[in-house]
MDTraj code that builds the backbone (N, CA, C; nanometers):
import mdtraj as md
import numpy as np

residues = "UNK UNK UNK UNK UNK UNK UNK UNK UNK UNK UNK UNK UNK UNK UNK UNK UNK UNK UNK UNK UNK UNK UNK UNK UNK UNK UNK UNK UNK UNK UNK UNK UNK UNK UNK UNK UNK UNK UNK UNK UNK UNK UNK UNK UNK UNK UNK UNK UNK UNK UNK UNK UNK UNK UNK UNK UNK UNK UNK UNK UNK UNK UNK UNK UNK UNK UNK UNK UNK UNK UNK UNK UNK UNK UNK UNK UNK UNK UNK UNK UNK UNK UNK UNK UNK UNK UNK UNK UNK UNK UNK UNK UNK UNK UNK UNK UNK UNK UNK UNK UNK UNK UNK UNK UNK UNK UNK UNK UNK UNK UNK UNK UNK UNK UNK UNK UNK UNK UNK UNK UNK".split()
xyz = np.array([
    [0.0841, -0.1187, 0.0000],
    [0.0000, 0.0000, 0.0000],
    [0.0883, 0.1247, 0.0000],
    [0.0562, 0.2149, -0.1059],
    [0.1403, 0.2966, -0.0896],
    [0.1021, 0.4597, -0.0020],
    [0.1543, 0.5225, 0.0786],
    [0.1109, 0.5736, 0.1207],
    [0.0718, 0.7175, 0.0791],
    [0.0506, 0.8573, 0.1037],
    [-0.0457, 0.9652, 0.0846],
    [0.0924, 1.0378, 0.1784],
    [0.1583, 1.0829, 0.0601],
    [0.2502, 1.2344, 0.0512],
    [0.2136, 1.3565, 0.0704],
    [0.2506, 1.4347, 0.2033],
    [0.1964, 1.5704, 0.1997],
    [0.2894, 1.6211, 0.2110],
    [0.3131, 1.7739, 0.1912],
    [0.4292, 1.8457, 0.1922],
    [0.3084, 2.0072, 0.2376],
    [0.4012, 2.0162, 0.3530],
    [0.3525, 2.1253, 0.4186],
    [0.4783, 2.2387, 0.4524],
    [0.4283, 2.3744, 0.4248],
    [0.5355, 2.4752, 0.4196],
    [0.5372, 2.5174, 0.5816],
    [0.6860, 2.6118, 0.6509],
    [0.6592, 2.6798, 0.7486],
    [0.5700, 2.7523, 0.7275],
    [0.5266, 2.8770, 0.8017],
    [0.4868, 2.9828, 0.7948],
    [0.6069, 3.1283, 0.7326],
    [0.7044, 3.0956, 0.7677],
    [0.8068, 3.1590, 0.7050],
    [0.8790, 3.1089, 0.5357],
    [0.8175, 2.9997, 0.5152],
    [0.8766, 2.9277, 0.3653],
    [0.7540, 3.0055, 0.2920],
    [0.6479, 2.9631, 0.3736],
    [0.4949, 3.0200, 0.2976],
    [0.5034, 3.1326, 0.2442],
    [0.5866, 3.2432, 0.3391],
    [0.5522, 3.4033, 0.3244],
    [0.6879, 3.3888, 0.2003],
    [0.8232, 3.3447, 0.2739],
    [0.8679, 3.3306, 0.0995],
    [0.8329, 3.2833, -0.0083],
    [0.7870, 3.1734, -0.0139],
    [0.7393, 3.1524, -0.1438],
    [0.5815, 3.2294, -0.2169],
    [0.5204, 3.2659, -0.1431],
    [0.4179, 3.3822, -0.1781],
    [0.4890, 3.4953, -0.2729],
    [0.5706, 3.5732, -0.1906],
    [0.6492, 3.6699, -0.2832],
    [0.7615, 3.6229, -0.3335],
    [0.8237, 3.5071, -0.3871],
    [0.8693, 3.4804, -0.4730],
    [0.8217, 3.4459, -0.6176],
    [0.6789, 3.3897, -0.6206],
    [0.5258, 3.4160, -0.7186],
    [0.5620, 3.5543, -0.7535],
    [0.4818, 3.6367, -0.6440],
    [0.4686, 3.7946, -0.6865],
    [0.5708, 3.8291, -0.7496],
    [0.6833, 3.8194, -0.7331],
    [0.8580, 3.8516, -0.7832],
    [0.8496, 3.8041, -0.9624],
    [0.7687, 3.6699, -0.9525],
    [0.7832, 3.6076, -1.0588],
    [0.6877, 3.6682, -1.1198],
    [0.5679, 3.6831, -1.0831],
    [0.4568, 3.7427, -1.1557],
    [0.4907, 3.8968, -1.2549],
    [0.5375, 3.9621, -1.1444],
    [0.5826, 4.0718, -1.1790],
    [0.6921, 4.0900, -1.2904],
    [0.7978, 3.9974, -1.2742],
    [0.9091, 3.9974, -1.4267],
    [0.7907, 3.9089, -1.5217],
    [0.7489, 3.8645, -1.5466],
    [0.6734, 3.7854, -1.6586],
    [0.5566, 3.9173, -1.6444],
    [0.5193, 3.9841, -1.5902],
    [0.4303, 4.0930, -1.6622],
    [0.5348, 4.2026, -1.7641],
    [0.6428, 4.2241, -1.7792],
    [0.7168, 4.3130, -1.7661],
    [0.8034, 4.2432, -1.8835],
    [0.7660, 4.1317, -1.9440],
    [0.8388, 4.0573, -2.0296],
    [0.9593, 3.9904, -1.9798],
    [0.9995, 3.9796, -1.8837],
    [1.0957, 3.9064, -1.8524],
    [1.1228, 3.7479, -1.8455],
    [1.1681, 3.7119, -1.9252],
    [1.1773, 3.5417, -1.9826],
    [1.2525, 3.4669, -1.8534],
    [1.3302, 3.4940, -1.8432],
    [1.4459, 3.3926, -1.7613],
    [1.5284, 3.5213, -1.6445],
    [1.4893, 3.4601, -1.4910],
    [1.5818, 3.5172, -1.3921],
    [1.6441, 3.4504, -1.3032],
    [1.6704, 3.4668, -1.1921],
    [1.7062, 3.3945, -1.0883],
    [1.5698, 3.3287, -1.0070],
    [1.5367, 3.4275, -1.0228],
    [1.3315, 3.4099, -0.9397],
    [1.2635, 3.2894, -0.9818],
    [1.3221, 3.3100, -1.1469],
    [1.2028, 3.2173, -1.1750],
    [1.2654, 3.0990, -1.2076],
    [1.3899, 3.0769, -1.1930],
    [1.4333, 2.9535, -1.2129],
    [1.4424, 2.9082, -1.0375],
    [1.4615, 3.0114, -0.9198],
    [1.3999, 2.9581, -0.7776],
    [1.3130, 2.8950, -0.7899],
    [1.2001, 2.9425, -0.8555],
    [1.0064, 2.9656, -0.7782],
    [1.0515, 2.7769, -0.8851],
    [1.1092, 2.7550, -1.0014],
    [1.1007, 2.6485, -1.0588],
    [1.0985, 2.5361, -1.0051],
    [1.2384, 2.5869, -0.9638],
    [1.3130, 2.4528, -0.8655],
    [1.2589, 2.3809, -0.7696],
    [1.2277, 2.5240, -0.6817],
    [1.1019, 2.4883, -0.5867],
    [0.9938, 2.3777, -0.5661],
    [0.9375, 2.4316, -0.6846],
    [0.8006, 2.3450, -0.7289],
    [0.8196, 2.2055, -0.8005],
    [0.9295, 2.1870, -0.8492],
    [0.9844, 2.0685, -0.9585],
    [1.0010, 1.9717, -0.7916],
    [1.0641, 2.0807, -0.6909],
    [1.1340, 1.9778, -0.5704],
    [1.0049, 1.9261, -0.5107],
    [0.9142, 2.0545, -0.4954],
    [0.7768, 1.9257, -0.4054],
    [0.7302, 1.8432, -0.4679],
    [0.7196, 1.8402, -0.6042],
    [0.6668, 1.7096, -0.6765],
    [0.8051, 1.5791, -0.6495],
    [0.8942, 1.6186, -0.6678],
    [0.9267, 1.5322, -0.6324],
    [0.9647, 1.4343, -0.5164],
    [0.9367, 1.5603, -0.4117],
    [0.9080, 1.5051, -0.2749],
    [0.7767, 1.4227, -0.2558],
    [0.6885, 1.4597, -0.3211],
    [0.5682, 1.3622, -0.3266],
    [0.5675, 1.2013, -0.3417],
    [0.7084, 1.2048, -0.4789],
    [0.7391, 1.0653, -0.4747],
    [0.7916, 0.9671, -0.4448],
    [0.8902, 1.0664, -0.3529],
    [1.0032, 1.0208, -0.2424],
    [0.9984, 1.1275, -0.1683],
    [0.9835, 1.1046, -0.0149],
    [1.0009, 1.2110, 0.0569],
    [1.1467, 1.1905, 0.1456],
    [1.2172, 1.0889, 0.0896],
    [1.3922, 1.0971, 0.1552],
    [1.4618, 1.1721, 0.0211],
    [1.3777, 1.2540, -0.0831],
    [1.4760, 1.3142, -0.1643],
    [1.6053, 1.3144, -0.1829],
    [1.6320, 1.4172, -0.0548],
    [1.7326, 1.4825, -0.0814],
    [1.8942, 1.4088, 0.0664],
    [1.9398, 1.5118, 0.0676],
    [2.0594, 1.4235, 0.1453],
    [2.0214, 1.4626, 0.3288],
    [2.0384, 1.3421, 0.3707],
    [2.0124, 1.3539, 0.5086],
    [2.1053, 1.4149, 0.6164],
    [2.0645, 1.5199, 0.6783],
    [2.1736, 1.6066, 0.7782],
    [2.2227, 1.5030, 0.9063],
    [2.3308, 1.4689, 0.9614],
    [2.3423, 1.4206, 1.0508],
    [2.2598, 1.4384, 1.1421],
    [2.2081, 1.3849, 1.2919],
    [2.1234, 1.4293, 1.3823],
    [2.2076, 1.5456, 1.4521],
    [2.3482, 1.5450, 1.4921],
    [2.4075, 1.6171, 1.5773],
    [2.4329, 1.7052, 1.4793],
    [2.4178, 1.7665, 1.3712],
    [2.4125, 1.9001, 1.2876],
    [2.3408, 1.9704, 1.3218],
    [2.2027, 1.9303, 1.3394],
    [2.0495, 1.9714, 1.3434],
    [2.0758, 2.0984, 1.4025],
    [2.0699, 2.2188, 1.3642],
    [2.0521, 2.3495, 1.4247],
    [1.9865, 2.3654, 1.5375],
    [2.0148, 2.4295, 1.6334],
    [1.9233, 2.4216, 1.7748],
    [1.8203, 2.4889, 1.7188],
    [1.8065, 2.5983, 1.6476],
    [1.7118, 2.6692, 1.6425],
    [1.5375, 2.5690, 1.5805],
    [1.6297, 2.4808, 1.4999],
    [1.4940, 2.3827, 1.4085],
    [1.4753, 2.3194, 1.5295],
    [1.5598, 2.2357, 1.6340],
    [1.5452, 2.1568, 1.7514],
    [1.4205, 2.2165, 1.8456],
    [1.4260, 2.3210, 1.8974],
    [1.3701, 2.4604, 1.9544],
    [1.2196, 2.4648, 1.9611],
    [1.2570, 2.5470, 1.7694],
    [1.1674, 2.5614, 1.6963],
    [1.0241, 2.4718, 1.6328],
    [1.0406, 2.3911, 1.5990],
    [0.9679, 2.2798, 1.5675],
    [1.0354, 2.1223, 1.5614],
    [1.0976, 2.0903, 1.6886],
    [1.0777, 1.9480, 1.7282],
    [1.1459, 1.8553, 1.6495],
    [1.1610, 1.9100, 1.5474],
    [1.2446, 1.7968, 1.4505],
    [1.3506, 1.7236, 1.4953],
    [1.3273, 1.5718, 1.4597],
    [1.4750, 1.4518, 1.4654],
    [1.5071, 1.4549, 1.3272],
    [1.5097, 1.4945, 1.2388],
    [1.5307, 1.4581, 1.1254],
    [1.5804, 1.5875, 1.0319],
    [1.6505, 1.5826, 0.9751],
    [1.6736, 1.7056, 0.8801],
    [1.7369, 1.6959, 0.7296],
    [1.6424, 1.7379, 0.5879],
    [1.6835, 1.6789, 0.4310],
    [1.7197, 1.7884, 0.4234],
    [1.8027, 1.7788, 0.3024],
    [1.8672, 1.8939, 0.2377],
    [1.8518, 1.8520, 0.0602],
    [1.8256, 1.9672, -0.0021],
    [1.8107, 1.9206, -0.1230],
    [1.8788, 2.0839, -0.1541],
    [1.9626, 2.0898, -0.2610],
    [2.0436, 2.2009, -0.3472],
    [1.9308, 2.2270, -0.4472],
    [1.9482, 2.3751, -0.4521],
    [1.8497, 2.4669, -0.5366],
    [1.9810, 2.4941, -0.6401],
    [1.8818, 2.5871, -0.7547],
    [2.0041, 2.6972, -0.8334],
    [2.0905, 2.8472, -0.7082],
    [2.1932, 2.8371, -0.7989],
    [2.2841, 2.9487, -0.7252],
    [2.3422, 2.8707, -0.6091],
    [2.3457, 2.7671, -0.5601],
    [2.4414, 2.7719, -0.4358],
    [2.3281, 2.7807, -0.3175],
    [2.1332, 2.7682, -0.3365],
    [2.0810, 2.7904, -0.2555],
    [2.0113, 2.6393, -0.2264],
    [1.9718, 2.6395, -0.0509],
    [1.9584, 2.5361, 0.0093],
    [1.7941, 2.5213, 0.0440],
    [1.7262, 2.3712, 0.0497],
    [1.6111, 2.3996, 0.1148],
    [1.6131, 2.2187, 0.2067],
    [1.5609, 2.2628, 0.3286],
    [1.5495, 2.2300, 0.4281],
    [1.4631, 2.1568, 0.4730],
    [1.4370, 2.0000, 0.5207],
    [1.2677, 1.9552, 0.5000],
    [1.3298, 1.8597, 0.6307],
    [1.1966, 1.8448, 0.6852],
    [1.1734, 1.7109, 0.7890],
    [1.0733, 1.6277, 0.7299],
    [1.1144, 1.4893, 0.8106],
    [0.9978, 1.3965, 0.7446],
    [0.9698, 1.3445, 0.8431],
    [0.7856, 1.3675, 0.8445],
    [0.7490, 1.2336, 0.9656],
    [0.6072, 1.1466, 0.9297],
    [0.5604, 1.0787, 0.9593],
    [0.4634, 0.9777, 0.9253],
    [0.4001, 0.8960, 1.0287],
    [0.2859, 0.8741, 0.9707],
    [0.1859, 0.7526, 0.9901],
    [0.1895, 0.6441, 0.9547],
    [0.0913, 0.5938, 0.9664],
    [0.0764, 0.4444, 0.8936],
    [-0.0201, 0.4761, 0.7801],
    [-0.0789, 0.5656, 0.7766],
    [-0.1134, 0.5822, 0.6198],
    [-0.0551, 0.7274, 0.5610],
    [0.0722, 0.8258, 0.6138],
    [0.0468, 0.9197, 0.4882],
    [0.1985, 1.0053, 0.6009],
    [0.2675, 1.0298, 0.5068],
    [0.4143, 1.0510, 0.5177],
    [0.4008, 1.1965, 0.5036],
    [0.4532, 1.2960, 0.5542],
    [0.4421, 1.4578, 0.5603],
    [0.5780, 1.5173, 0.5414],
    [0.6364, 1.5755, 0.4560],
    [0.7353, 1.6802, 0.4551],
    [0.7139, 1.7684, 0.4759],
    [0.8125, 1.8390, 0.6175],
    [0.7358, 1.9421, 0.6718],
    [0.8713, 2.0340, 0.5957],
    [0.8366, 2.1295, 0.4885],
    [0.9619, 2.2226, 0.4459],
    [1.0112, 2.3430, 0.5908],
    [1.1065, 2.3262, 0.6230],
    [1.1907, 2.4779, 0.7364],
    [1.2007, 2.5670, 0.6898],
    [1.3291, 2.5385, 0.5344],
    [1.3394, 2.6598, 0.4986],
    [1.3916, 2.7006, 0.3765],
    [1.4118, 2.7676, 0.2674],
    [1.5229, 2.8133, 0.1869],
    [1.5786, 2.9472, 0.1718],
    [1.6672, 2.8849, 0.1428],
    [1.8005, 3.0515, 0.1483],
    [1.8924, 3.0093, 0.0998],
    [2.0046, 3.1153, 0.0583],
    [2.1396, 3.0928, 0.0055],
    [2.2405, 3.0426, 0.0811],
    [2.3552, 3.0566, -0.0039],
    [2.4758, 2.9544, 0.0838],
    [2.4936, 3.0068, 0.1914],
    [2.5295, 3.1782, 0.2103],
    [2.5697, 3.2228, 0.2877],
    [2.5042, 3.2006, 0.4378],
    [2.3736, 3.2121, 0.3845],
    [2.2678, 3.2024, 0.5054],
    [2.2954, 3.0290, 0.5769],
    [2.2766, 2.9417, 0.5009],
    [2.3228, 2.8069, 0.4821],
    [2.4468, 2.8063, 0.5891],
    [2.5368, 2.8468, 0.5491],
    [2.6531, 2.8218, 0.6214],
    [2.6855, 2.9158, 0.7329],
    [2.6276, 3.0106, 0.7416],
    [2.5684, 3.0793, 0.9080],
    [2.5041, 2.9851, 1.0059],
    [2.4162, 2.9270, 0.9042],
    [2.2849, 2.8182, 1.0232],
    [2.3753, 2.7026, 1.0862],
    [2.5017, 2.6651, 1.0029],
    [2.5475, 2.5456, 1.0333],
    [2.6894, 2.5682, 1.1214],
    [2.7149, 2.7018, 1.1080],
    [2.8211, 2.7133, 1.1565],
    [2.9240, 2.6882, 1.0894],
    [2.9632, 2.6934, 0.9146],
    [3.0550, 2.6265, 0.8639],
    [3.1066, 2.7994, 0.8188],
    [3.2598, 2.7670, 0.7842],
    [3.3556, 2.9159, 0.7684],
    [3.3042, 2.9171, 0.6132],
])
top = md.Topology()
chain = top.add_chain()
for i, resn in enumerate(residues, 1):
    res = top.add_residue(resn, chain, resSeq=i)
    for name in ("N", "CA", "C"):
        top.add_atom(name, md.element.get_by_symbol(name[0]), res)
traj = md.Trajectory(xyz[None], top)
């Protein structure tokens, strides 16, 4: 039996990815073919589908990496990492039932931000 994939945003992924749309909306009113935005807002969306079909996507963070703040913050044992365009990162937990597996997305941002959260030089 296979189970029922959900993928649920923070409240802070939400408000980014809302105006990353608008960002996008706005260069495609304006004629703009190809940006950084819209190959983000792409990636993005290409990644939850494919989290739908695997929700171990992407590469698994050690447990003792785990940022205190995600620890803290929302409870997570678990932490995915999947690479965007540019050098940017997005952030997912996975937890489940016996009928229906949930990716809960944390976060995305760039390297810099990335390697602030982790503590790496």
């Amino acid at each position: 039996m296979n189970k029922e994939v959900e993928i649920i945003l923070s409240e802070e992924v939400s408000k980014q990815y809302e105006e990353l749309n608008r960002i996008v909306g706005e260069e495609i009113e304006k004629g703009v073919e190809s940006s950084f935005h819209q190959s983000l807002l792409r990636a993005i969306n290409r990644i939850k589908e494919l989290l739908r079909q695997n929700p171990f996507l992407g590469n698994q963070v050690h447990k003792r990496l785990i940022p205190r703040e995600y620890l803290n913050k929302y409870g997570v044992d678990n932490l995915w990492r999947v690479e965007l365009p540019n050098r940017w990162r997005l952030l997912y937990s996975v937890y489940g039932g016996k009928l229906k597996i949930t990716n809960f997305v944390l976060d995305f941002f760039d390297h810099k931000k990335y390697n602030k959260l982790f503590k790496y030089n």
